[in-house]
Structures are given as C-alpha cells and as structure tokens.
C-alpha positions in Angstrom: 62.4 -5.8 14.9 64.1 -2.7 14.0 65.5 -0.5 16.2 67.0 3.8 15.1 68.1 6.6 17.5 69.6 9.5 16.6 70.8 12.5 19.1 69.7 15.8 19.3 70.9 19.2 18.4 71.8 22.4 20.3 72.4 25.7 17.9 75.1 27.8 18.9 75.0 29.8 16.6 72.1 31.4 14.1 68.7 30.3 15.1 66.3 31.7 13.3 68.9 33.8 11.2 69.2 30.4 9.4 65.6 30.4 7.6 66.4 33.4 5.8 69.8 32.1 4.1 72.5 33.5 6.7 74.8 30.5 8.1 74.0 28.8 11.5 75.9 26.0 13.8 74.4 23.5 15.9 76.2 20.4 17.5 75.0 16.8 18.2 74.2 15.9 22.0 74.6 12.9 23.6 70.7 12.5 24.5 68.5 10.9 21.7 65.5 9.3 20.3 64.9 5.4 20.1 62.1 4.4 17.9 61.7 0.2 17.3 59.3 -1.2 15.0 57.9 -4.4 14.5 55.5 -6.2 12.0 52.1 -5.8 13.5 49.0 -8.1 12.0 48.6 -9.3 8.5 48.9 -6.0 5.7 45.6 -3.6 5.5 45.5 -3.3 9.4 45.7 -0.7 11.2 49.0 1.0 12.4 49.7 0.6 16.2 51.8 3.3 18.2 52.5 2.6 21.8 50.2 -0.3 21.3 47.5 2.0 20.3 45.9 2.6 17.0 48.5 5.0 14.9 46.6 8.3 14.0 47.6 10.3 11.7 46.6 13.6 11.7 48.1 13.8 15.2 51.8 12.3 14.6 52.2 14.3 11.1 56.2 13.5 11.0 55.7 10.1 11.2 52.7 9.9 8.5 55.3 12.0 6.2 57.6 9.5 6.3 55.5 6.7 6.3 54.0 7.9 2.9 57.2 8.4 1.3 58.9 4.9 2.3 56.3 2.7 3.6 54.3 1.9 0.1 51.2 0.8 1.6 49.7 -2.2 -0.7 48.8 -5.7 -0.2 52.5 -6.8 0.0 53.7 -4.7 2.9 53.0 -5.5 6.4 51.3 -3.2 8.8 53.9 -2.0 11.7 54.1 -1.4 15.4 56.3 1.7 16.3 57.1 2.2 19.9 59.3 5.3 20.7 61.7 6.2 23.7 62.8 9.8 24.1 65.3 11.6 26.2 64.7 14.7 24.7 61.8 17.2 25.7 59.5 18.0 23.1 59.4 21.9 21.3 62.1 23.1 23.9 64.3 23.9 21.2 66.9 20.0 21.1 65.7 18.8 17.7 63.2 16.4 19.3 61.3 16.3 16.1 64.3 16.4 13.8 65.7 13.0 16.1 62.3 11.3 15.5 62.1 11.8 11.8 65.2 11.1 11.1 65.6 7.9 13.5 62.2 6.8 11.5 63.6 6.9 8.7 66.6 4.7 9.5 64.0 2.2 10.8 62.1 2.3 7.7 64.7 2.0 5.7 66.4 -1.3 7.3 63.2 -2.6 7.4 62.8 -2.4 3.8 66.2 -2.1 2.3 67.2 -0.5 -0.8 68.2 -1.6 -4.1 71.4 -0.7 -5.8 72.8 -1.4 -9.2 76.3 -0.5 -11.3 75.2 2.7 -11.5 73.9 3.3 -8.1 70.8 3.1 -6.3 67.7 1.9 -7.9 65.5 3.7 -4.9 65.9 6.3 -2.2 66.0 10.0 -2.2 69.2 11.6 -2.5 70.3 15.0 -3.5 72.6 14.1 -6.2 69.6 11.3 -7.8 67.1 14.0 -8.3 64.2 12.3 -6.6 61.7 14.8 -5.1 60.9 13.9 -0.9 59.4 17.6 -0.4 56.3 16.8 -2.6 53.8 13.8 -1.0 54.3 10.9 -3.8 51.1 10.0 -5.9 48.7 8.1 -5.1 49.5 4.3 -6.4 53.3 5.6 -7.2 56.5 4.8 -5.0 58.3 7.7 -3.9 62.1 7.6 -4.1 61.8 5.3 -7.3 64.6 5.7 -9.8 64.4 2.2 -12.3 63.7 -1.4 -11.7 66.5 -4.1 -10.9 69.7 -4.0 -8.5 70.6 -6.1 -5.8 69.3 -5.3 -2.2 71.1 -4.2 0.2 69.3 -5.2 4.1 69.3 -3.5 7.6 71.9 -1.4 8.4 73.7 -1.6 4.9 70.9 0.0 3.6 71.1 3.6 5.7 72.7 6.7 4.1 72.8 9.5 6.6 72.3 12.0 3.6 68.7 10.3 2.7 67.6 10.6 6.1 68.7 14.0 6.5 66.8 15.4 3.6 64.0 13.2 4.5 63.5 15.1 7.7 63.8 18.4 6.4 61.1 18.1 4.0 58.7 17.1 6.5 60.1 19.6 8.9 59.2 21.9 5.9 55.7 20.4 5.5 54.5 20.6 9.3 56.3 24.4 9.7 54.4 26.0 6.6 57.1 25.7 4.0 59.6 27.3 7.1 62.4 25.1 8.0 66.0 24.7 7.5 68.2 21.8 7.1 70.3 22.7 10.7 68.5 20.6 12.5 68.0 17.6 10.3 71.5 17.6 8.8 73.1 17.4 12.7 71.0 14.7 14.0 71.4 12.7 10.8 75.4 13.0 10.8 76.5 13.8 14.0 79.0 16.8 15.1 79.3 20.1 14.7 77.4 21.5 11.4 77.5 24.6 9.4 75.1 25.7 7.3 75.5 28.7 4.8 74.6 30.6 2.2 77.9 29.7 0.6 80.9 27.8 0.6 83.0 28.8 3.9 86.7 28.3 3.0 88.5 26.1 5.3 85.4 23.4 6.2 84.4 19.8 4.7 81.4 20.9 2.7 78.9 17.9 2.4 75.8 19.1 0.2 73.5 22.0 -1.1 70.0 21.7 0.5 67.3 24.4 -1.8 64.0 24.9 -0.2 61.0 26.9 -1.8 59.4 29.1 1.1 56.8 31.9 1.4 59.6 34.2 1.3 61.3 32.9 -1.9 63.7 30.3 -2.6 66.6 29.5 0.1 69.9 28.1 -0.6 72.0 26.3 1.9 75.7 25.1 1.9 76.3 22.0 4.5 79.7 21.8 5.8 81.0 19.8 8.8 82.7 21.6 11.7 85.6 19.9 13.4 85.1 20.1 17.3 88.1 20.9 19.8 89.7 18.4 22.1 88.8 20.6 25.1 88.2 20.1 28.4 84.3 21.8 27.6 81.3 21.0 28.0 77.5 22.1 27.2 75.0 22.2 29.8 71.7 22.5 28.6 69.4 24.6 31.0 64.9 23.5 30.2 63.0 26.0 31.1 59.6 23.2 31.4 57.9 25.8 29.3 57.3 24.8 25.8 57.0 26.7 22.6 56.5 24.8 18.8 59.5 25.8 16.6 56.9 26.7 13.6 54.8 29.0 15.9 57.9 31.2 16.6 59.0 31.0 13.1 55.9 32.4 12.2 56.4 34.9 14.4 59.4 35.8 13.2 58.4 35.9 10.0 55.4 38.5 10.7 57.8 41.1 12.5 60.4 40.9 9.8 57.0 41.9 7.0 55.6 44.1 9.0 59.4 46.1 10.0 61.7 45.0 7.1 64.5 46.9 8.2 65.0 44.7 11.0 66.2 42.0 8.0 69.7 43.8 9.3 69.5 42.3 12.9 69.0 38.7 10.9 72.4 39.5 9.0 74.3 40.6 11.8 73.1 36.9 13.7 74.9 35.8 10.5 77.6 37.3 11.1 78.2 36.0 14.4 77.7 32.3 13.5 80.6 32.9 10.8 82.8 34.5 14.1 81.9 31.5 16.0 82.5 28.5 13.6 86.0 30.6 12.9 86.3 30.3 16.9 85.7 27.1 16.8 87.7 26.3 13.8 90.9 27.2 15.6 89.8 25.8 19.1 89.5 29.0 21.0 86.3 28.0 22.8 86.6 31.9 24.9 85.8 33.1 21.7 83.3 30.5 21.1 81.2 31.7 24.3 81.3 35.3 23.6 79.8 34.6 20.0 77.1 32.9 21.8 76.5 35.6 24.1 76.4 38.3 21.7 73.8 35.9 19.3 71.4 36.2 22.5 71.4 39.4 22.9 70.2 39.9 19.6 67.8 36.9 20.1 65.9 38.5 22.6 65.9 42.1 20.8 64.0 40.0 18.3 61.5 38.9 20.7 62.2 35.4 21.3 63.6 35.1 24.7 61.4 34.8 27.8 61.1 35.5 31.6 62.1 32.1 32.0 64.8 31.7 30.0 66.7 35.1 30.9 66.6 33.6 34.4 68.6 30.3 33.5 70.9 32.4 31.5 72.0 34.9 34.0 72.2 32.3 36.6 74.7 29.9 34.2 76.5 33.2 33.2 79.2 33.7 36.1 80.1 30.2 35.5 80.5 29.4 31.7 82.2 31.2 28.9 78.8 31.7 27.0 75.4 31.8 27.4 72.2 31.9 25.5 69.0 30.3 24.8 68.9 27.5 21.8 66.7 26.5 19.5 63.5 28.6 18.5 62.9 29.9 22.0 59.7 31.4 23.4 60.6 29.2 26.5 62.4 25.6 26.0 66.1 25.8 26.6 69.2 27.5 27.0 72.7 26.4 26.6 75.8 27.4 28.5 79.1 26.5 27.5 81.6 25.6 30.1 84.4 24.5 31.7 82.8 24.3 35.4 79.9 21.7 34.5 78.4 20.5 38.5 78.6 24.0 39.0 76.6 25.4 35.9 74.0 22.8 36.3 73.7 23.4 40.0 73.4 27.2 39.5 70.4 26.1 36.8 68.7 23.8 39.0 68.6 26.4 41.8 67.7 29.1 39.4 64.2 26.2 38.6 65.3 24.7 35.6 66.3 21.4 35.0 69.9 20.4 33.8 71.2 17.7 31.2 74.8 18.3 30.5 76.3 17.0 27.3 79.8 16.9 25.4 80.1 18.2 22.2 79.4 17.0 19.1 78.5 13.1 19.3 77.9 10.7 17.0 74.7 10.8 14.4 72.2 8.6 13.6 72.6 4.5 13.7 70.8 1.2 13.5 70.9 -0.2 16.8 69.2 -3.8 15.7 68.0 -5.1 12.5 66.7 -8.5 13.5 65.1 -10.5 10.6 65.1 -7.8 7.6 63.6 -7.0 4.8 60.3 -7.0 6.5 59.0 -7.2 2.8 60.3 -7.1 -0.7 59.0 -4.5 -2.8 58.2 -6.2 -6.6 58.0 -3.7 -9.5 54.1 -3.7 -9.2 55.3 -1.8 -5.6 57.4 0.9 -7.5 
C-alpha cells in the first residue's frame, strides 16, 4: 500500500490572465485529495479503480501518468487505485491538479527512483532535460536518463518539482495544449505561489516552466510567496454548478481571436496580481482584498462570472476585505477573504452556497504511507 494527498489551490490573483504569460497567485488550502494504491492480481491484468475495472479513456489524468511512470511489461504488477476527495470537481480548487499530482507521489514511492554521483538516473525534472509533455514510446521508459544508481524507496523517492511538472503536462494534454503551471506548482509545494513572466524582485524564485500552446510558446517564472501571520482567513463560497477549466479556457481563447484588443483587459489582470503579491509581500492583507476585488470585476467583464456566483460574492462582500470568484469560473467557486469567518460562511450558506473555510497557504504534497515498497524493480530491459 501506498498512500499521496495533496491540497488544493484557490487563485487570488490572475486566472485566466495566466495562460497568456501575465503572472498569477494562488495559495494551498487545507482540503485535499487522498489516492492509495495497492498491487492488484498477477501483471497483464486489468487495472481496478474503486474496485472496478480502470478505464481509460474516462480517467485521462490518471492514464497520463500511468503511461509515463508505470512501464507496463511483464515485471510490473497491475494496481488498485482507490481515491478520496474533499474537493468538488471543475469548481475552480485544483481538484484535478490535487489528483495528478497526489498520483504521482504514489507512483513514484511505489516504484522508487534511482540516483547516482551525478544525480538521478530516472525521473523528469526541469533541470535533467527529460521530456513528460510528449506520451513516451511505445516499448521506451519515460523519464529514463542512464542505467545504474542506487534506489532510493517510498517517500525518499518524491521530489515536489517532478510531480509538479508531471501534472502540468497532463493538465496540458487534457486542456488542448491550454494550461499553466499555477495550479500544479501550488498543490505540488504548498503556499502561496507566483507565477510570471519574469523574475519578480524580492521573491524565492523556484523554476522556469515553457509550454508550447496554440497561441505560441509561454514562458513562466515560479516563485514562492511568503504568507502573513494574520488573523485571515479564506472562505471558499461553491456555487454546486460546475464548469471544466478547459471549456472556459477555450472560451476565452475564442473572444480574445475574435476581439484582440481585449488582450489589454488580460494585461491589466496582470497587473493586479503583481499589486496583490506586493500586498501580500509586506502583509497588508486590505490591500490584498481590494486586488481581489478589482481582478473580478474584470473577470466578469470577460465573461466568466455567473448568476450564481455574483450572488455568493455580493452576499460575502460586507463581510470580508475581498471578494471574487476563483479558478476558471462559469459557476464553481468564489473566494472571500476575511477576518469575520462564521459570519462570511453563514452569509454564503444563506445566500445557497455551500461554505468550506480554509487558512492560507498549507502544506503541499506528501506520502502519507509507503508500506512494503518498491512494488517492483525496474531492470534495464524496463528502461
């Protein structure tokens, strides 16, 4: 057995903005994805979800992964994966994000990793120039760099970096080539994260992320954020109404061809996340909210927002220093940020939503068992 959670995200700052290069911020909340796995059968058998047979084409972040650290041969044993969520799916928290890069984890302790003098002998890393955003070859292991090392088991074997770019590229792959690393790089390490276009003065940069999209190349700069001491809190408001992130992406995407000179609104959302992670920089979390205000505004003039989720927001609004919805929107959630918590959530569950308050910034993704690893030992005839 192997068990990985990782949290979810809220953005305050950038949504959308992000895809196109400008910088965005999103936080790590304290709800999050469990996913166990288990040696199911003799190898060659069929995968099992939820004790049912695993199907593809229907879980395409989980077969992404699979394919890229799961070499399936003769040696490796076919697994059961059971998952437990406290995140709502598509309602803007980084469910799938959580899920991928959870997997991931689990994969990974189950398997292990070699290392050597010179570093790893497998994995995908940004510095090792191993390729995750293109599906391995058939008959080739992905992530293989050269034969030999020593192996190191369970939860030795995780680096938060590999399973952060691991889940963007098959948050790329499912969203048409559309994703950024905001969501993936939160979930994966925890706190408060920046992403730009380039290096913001005065923040712990961690790594480049490079993405080729239908709208050209993007570059992003990673940087971690440190979050206030503060008496504050987030409380997330679900609208119940659902909305997949690549659908309003694309819709985004369409608007901005068809009335380019709207690319300004995308820039000035950039602009704000800059203010905000300034705000939040020096601790002044009034700032903080009115940044988060202004970005929904702007949100909404792009067409994102929704009956349901301007009413959450104006009913959180008298209470909290900032409002707005989070996430790709269309329905899903909004986030206020406040000092008056039972209040905000009460004025949330009165206004129909449902309520999950959160502090800010917890911790990332980790191995919460790793009983009885590796579950196999890849031989070179594997790599």
């Amino acid at each position: 057995m192997v068990v990985a959670s990782a949290p979810g995200k809220c953005i305050l700052f950038g949504e959308h903005a992000v895809v196109y290069g400008e910088p965005a911020v999103a936080v790590a909340i304290d709800q999050r994805v469990t996913i166990s796995i288990k040696t199911h059968q003799k190898p060659g058998a069929t995968w099992k979800l939820e004790g049912v047979p695993f199907i593809a084409e229907k879980h395409p972040h989980l077969e992404g992964l699979r394919k890229r650290l799961w070499h399936l041969s003769e040696q490796t044993p076919s697994l059961d994966i059971a998952i437990n969520s406290k995140l709502p799916s598509a309602a803007g928290l980084g469910s799938s994000a959580a899920l991928s890069v959870a997997f991931s984890a689990a994969l990974r302790a189950a398997r292990g990793r070699r290392v050597d003098e010179k570093g790893w002998c497998e994995g995908f890393s940004s510095e090792l120039k191993t390729d995750p955003y293109n599906e391995p070859r058939r008959g080739h292991e992905a992530g293989f760099i050269r034969n030999g090392g020593r192996r190191l088991l369970g939860k030795d074997a995780i680096d938060e970096d590999e399973c952060a770019i691991l889940a963007h590229a098959i948050e790329a792959e499912v969203q048409k080539g559309r994703a950024s690393p905001i969501d993936s790089s939160t979930v994966s390490h925890g706190g408060c994260t920046l992403l730009s276009d380039d290096f913001e003065k005065g923040l712990d940069w961690r790594y480049s992320r490079q993405l080729s999209t239908p709208e050209g190349k993007r570059n992003w700069e990673v940087h971690d954020v440190p979050v206030p001491q503060d008496d504050v809190w987030l409380v997330i408001g679900n609208t119940g109404k659902y909305s997949p992130t690549g659908k309003m992406v694309e819709r985004v995407a369409s608007m901005l061809a068809a009335e380019p000179e709207r690319m300004n609104e995308i820039i000035t959302i950039g602009s704000i996340a800059r203010r905000g992670a300034d705000a939040l920089k020096k601790g002044n979390m009034e700032a903080v909210g009115i940044c988060m205000t202004e970005n929904h505004l702007l949100l909404r003039g792009l067409g994102v927002s929704s009956p349901e989720l301007e009413n959450l927001v104006k009913a959180a609004a008298n209470y909290s220093l900032g409002v707005k919805l989070t996430g790709s929107g269309g329905g899903g959630c909004m986030i206020a940020l406040t000092r008056e918590p039972k209040q905000t959530a009460e004025a949330i569950e009165l206004a129909g939503g449902r309520s999950i308050v959160t502090s800010l910034g917890t911790s990332g993704v980790r191995i919460d068992d790793d009983e009885n690893v590796p579950f196999w030992t890849p031989g070179v005839a594997d790599s």
